[in-house]
C-alpha positions as CSV (number, residue, x, y, z in Angstrom):
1,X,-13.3,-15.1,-12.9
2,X,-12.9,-18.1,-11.0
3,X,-11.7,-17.0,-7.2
4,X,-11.7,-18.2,-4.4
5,X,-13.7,-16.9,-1.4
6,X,-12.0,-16.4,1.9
7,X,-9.5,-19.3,2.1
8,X,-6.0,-18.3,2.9
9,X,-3.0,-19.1,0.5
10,X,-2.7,-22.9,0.3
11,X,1.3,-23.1,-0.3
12,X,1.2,-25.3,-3.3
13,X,3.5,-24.4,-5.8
14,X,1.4,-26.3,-8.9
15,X,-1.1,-23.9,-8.2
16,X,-0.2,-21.0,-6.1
17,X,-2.5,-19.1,-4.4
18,X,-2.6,-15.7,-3.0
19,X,-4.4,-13.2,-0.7
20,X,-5.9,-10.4,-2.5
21,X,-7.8,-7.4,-0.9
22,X,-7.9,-5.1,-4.1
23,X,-7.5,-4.7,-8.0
24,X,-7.5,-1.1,-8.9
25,X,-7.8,-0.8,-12.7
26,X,-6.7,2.4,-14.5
27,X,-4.5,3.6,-12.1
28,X,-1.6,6.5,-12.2
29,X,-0.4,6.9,-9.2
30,X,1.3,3.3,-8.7
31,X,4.2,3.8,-11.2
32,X,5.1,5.1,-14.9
33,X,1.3,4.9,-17.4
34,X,-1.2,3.7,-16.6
35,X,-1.8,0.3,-14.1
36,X,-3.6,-1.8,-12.7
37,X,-2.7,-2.3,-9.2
38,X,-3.2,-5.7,-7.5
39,X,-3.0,-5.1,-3.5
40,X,-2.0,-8.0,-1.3
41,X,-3.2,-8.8,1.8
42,X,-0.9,-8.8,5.1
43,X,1.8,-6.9,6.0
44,X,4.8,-7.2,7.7
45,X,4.7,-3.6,9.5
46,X,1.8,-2.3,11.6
47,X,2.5,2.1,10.6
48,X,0.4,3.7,12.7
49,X,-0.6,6.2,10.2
50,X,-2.1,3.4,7.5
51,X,-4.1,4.1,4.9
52,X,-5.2,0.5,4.0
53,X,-5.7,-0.8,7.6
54,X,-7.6,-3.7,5.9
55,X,-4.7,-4.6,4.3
56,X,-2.3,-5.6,7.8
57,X,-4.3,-9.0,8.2
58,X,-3.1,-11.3,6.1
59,X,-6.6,-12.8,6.8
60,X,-10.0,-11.9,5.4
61,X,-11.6,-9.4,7.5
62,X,-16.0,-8.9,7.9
63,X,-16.4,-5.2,7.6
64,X,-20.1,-2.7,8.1
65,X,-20.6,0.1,6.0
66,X,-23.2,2.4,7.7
67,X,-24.0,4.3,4.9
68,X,-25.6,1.2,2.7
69,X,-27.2,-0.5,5.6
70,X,-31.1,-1.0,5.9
71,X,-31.0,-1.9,8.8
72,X,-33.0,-5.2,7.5
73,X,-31.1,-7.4,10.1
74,X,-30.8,-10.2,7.6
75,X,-27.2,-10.1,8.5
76,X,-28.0,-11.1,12.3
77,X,-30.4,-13.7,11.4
78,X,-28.4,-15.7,8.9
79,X,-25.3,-15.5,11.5
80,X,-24.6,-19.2,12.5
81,X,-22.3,-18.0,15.0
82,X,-24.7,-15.2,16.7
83,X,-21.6,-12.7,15.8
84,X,-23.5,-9.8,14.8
85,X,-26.2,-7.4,16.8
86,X,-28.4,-4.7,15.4
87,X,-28.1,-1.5,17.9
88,X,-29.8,1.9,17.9
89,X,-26.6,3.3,17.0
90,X,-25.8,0.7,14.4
91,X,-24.2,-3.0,13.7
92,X,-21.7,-4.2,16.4
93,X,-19.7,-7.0,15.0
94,X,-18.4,-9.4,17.9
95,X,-15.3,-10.6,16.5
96,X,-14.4,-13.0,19.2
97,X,-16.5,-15.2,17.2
98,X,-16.9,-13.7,13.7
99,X,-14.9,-16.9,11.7
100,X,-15.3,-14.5,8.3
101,X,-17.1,-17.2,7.2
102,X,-19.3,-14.9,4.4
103,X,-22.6,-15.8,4.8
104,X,-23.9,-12.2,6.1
105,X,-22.4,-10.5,2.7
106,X,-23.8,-12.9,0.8
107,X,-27.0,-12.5,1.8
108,X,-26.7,-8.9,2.7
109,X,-29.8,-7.1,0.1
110,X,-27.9,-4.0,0.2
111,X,-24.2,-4.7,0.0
112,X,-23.9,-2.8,3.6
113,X,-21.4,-6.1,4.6
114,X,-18.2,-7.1,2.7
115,X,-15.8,-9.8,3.6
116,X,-12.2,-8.0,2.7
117,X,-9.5,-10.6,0.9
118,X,-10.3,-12.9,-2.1
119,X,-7.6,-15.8,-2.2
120,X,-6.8,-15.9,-6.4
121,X,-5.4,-19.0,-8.2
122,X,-2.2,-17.6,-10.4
123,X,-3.7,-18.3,-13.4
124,X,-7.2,-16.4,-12.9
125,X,-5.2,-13.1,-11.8
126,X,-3.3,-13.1,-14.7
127,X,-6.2,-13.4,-16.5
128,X,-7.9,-11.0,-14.8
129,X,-5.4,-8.5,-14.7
130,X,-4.2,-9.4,-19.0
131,X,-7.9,-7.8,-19.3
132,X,-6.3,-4.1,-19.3
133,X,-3.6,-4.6,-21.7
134,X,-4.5,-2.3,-24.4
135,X,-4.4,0.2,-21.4
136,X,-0.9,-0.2,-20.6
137,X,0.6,0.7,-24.2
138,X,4.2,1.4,-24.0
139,X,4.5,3.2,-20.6
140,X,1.9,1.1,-18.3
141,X,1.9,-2.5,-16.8
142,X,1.3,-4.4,-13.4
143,X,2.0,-3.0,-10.2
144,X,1.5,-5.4,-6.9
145,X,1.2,-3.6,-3.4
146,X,-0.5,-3.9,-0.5
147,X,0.0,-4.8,2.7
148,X,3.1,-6.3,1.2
149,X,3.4,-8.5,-1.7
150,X,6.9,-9.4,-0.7
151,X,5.3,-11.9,2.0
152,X,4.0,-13.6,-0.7
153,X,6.8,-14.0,-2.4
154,X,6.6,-17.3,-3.9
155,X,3.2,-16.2,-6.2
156,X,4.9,-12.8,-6.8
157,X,7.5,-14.7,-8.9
158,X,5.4,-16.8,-10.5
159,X,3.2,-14.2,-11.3
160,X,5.8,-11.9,-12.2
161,X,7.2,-14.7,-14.9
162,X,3.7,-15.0,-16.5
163,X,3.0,-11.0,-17.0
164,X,6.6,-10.8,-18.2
165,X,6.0,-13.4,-20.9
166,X,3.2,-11.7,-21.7
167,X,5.2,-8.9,-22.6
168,X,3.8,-6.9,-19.3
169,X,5.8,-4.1,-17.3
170,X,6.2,-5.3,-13.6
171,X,6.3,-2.9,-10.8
172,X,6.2,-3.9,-7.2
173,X,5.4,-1.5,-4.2
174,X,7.3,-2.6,-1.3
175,X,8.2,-1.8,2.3
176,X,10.7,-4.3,2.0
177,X,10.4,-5.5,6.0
178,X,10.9,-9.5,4.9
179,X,13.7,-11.9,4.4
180,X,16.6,-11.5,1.6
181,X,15.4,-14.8,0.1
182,X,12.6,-13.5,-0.5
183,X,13.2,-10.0,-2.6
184,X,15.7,-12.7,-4.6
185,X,12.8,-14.7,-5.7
186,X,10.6,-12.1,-7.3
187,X,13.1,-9.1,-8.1
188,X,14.7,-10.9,-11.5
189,X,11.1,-10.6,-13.0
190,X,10.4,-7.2,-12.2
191,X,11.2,-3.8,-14.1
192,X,10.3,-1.6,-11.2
193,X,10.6,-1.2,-7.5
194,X,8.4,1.6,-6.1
195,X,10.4,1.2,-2.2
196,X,9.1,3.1,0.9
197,X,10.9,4.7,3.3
198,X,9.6,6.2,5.9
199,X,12.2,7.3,8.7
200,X,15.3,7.0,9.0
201,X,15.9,6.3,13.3
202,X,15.7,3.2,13.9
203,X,13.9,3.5,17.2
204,X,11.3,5.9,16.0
205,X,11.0,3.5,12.6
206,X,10.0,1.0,15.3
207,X,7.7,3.4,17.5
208,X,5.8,4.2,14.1
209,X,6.0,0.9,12.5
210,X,6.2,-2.1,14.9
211,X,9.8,-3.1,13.2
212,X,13.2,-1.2,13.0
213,X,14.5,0.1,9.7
214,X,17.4,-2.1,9.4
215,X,16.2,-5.2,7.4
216,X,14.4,-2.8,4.8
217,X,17.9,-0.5,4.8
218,X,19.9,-3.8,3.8
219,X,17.0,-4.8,1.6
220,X,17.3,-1.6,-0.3
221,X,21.0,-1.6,-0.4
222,X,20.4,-4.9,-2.1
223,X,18.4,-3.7,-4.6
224,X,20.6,-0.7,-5.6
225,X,23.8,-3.4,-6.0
226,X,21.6,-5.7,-8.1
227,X,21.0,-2.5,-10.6
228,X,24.5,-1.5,-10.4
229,X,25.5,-4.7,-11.7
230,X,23.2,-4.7,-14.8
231,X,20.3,-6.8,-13.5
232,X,16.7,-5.9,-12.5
233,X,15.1,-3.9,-11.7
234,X,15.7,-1.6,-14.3
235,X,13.9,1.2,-12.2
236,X,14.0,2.4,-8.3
237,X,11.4,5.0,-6.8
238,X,12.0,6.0,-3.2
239,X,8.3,6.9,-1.8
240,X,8.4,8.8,2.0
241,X,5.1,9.3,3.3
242,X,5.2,12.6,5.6
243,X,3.2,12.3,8.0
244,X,2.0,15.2,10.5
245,X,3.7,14.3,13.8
246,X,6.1,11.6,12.9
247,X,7.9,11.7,9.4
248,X,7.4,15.0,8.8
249,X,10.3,16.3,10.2
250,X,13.5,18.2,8.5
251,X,15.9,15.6,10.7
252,X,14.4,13.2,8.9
253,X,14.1,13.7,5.1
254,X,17.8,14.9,5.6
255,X,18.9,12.0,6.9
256,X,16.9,9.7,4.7
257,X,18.4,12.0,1.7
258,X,21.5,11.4,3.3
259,X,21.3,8.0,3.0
260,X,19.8,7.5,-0.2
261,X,23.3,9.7,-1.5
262,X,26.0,7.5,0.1
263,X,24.4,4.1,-0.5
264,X,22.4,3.8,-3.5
265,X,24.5,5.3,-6.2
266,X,22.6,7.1,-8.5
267,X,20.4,4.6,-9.0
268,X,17.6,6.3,-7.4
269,X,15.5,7.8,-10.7
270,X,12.9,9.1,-8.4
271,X,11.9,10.0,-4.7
272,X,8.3,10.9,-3.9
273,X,7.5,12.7,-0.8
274,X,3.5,11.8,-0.7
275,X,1.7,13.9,1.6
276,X,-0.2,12.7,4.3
277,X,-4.0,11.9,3.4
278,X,-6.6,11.9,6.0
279,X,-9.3,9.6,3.5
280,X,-8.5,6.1,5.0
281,X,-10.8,7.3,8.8
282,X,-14.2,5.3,7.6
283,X,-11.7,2.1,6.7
284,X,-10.9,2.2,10.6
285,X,-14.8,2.8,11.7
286,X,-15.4,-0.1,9.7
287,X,-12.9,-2.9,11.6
288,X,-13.9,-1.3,14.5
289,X,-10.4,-0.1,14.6
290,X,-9.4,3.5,16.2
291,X,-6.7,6.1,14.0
292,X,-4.4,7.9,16.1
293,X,-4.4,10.6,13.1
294,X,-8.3,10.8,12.6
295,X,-8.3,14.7,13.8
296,X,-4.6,15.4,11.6
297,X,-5.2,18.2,9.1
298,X,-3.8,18.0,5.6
299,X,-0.5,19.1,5.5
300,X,0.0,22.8,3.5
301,X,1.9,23.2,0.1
302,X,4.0,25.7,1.9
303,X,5.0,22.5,4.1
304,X,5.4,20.4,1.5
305,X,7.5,22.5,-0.9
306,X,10.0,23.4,2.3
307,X,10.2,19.2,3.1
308,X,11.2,19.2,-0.4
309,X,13.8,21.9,-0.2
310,X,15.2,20.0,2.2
311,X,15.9,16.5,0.3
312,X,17.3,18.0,-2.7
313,X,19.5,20.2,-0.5
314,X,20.8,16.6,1.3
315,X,22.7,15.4,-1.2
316,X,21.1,13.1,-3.8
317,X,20.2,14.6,-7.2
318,X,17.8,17.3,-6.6
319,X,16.3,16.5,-10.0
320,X,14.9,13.6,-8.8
321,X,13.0,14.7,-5.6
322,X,9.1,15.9,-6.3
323,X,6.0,15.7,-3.8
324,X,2.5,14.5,-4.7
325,X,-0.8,14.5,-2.9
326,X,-3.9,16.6,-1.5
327,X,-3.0,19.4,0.6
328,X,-4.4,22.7,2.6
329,X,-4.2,26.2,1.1
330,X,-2.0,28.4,2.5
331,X,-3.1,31.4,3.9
332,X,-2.2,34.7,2.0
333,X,0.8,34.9,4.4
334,X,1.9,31.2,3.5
335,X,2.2,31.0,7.3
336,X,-1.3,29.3,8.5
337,X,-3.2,26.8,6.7
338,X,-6.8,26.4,6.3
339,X,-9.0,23.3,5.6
340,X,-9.7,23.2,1.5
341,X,-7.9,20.3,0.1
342,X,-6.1,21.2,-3.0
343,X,-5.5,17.8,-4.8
344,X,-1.3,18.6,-6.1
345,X,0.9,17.1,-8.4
346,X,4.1,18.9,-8.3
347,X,6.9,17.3,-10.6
């Protein structure tokens, strides 16, 4: 593997480059088989409910994980810019003058400091991720999320073209919050588009997010035409994440449902409803970062399955609604909840 360390795409199109937080290998939950997931860094929406907070920046990011640390303080003494400090309470990170240049995780004896974001080469990604191929058989392939791959859009093509010559199912998970030009440049090499949607008013799409609704609406609307005239994608997956105190509402899955019904034509093959998940609160802890949902409980199944009611009740195809994701056990009455995750599927 020949990447790159903490250098920010350079723009040439000989050899693109791109910003890289993740690779998740044998992965189901990021379309049809099984996947491996490449997750790009930066994003063109700020949800305040984020799961991958590391993944907004579109630069690397210096992150402290408590639970490794020593407590050595080789970190602070190898810091040519005096950025970090060894407390009682732990390791306080002064990012004022933290230039994510690497040198504490490198030297770092028990992993307890990561830079986040790896800038790839297009050829060494494909390579890395052609090394789960005889995972994908006939059903599996390459998903890119993030963030938001669609930033990236040039090296999403490109890299797009080279799995697809390789005879490599493309997916792309997308919030699709970036220019028209841009979904033009990647979509004719992908099978796939896994799209969120996450609320339908504009104004409170803007309160949650940071951006209104309406480019990823048109985006979307794009899509569906493209599919309706025979061209790729061959697949579309709505995913809504429903979220305690702001998606979560009946107004709104209606109205996306709505939506989805008069302007996407049947081409919708699946919408997910992915219930809230209350993992991501060390991720904040780490960049120092606070999460206005840190004390939300899961949602219940009882919840769920009524959300669900709902979108196959506003129109679209009820077949093609389902929900996913860890929730709370109902109560015997199926009017309380408690606080035992039960990991769910429900197709």
């Amino acid at each position: 593997m020949r990447a790159i360390e903490n250098h920010p795409p350079n723009g040439d199109t000989r050899h693109p480059e791109a910003m890289v937080f993740e690779i998740q290998r044998l992965s189901t939950e990021d379309g049809p088989g099984i996947r491996t997931t490449v997750f790009f860094k930066g994003c063109s929406l700020a949800c305040s409910w984020c799961h991958n907070p590391e993944s907004i920046s579109a630069r690397p990011q210096l992150h402290w994980i408590a639970s490794r640390c020593i407590g050595c303080g080789t970190c602070c003494a190898i810091c040519p810019e005096t950025a970090l400090t060894l407390l009682e309470g732990g390791l306080a990170i002064d990012r004022s003058r933290c230039t994510q240049c690497g040198q504490c995780a490198a030297n770092c004896p028990s992993t307890a400091m990561e830079v986040i974001g790896t800038c790839w080469r297009l050829d060494d990604l494909v390579h890395e991720v052609l090394k789960d191929r005889a995972y994908f058989s006939n059903s599996g392939g390459v998903t890119a999320g993030g963030g938001e791959p669609g930033l990236q859009a040039p090296f999403l093509s490109a890299f797009f073209r080279t799995l697809k010559e390789a005879g490599i199912h493309t997916a792309v998970d997308t919030c699709g919050c970036y220019p028209r030009r841009a979904l033009d440049e990647f979509l004719p090499f992908t099978d796939m588009v896994l799209y969120d949607l996450k609320e339908i008013d504009p104004d409170r799409h803007r309160a949650f997010t940071g951006r209104s609704n309406e480019q990823i609406l048109d985006n979307l609307k794009a899509v569906g035409s493209r599919m309706t005239a025979g061209a790729t994608p061959q697949a579309l997956w709505i995913r809504t994440p429903v979220i305690p105190d702001a998606t979560a509402t009946e107004a709104n899955i209606a109205g996306l449902g709505h939506w989805i019904a008069d302007h996407l034509k049947g081409a919708v093959s699946r919408w997910e409803l992915c219930a809230f998940n209350n993992l991501c609160r060390d991720k904040y802890l780490r960049l120092d970062r606070d999460w206005p949902f840190k004390s939300h409980p899961l949602l219940s199944p009882t919840t769920m399955e009524r959300l669900a009611g709902i979108a196959r009740r506003s129109g679209v195809d009820p077949d093609i609604v389902h929900w996913s994701g860890s929730t709370r056990m109902d109560t015997e009455t199926g009017d309380a909840e408690t606080d035992q995750p039960t990991p769910a599927t429900i197709a």
